[in-house]
Steps between C-alpha positions, in 0.01 A plus 500: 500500500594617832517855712886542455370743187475741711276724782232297639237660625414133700805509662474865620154450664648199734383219243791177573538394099646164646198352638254732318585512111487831329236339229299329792475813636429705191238216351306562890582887437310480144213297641429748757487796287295345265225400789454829639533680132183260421308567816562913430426409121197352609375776720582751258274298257247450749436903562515514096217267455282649782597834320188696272707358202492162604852498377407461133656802397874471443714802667637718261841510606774217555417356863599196674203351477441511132880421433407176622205464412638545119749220575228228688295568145796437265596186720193408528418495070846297453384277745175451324671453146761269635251265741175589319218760617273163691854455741638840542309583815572189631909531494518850430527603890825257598644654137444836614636442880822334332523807314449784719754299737791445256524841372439664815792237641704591191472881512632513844859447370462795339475644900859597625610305819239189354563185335159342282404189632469356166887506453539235699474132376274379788222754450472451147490114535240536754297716237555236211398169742201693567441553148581124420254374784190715407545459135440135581272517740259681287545275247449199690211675643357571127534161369583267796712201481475535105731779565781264582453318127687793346778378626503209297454599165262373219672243471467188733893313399641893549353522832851448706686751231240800553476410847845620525467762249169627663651536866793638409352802313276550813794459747693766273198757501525660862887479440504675188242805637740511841826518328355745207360775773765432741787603245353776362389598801878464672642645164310811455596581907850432480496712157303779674734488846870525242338797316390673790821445671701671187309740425247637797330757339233522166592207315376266790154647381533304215564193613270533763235555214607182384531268803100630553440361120698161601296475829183532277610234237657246769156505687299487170701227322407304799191523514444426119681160557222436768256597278616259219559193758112546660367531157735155381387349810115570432512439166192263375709278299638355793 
């Protein structure tokens, strides 16, 4: 998906699209935000904790801070009942990160004059071979070479078969979670830009409403498919 969709705000600050790609830019864009909201996250948590309070009593309106603090603890409990309560703290903090950075890079198509990163092919392969290569890594790193015997099956005269079998359901794994949030993704922008462009006032809102709920669900999805392939891959029963 590229910028002929419409106003770029790249392209209006002086940003050349051909040698600098409107998701390369966007991904960097995301990043950036998301380092200096966590060093102003962390100061603001800082002052709370040094406060009287000691930051153990919740504020009693809807901030920022307890918005996502409500969302780290619901993460966090899936990841313990998908992984198991012993791991969770363990892989909990790349889950989270891969979160907080695909919805935030999804919900800035919903920003007029942007394009989300994660509509473009590249990005989400890039998110799904990391995926693939620390799902393995941790499991080599939980069970060693053993790890590699799963490929083989029980069976010793099946070995070639699920050899094939076995690879070829990994291979497909960061393919399937980059095509699955990049079409959504692309779908729910183009879907958002033809109903804006139609009709530019109130019923926008709605879909805006939704693309917000897709965002959410994209990034989530995701990140319970990591879940599931680091608990596979650390599985005892290797």
């Amino acid at each position: 998906m590229h910028d002929e969709h419409g106003f770029n705000w790249l392209s209006f600050l002086g940003v050349d699209l051909h040698h600098y790609p409107s998701h390369v830019v966007m991904a960097v864009v995301v990043s950036l935000l998301l380092i200096v909201t966590t060093f102003i996250a962390r100061g603001q948590l800082t002052r709370v904790m040094n406060s009287s309070t000691g930051g153990l009593i919740p504020e009693e309106k809807l901030t920022y801070r307890n918005f996502f603090e409500i969302v780290a603890e619901s993460l966090y409990k899936l990841t313990e009942s998908v992984i198991g309560h012993h791991d969770a703290p363990i892989y909990y903090p790349v889950i989270g990160t891969l979160f907080i950075f695909i919805f935030t890079a999804n919900v800035f198509g919903l920003i007029p004059g942007f394009l989300p990163p994660t509509d473009n092919l590249n990005t989400t392969l890039a998110l799904g071979a990391f995926v693939f290569v620390y799902y393995n890594y941790v499991g080599l790193r939980a069970h060693g070479l053993a790890y590699l015997k799963h490929f083989l099956g029980p069976i010793i005269w099946l070995a070639p078969l699920m050899l094939i079998i076995e690879v070829a359901s990994h291979v497909f794994r960061p393919l399937s979670l980059a095509l699955r949030l990049r079409g959504n993704i692309m779908g729910d922008h183009v879907v958002l830009g033809v109903f804006s462009g139609l009709v530019p006032y109130l019923l926008p809102v709605i879909f805006y409403g939704l693309g917000v709920f897709v965002a959410f669900i994209q990034a989530f999805v995701f990140c319970l498919m990591t879940m599931v392939y680091i608990s596979l891959s650390t599985a005892h029963d290797h």
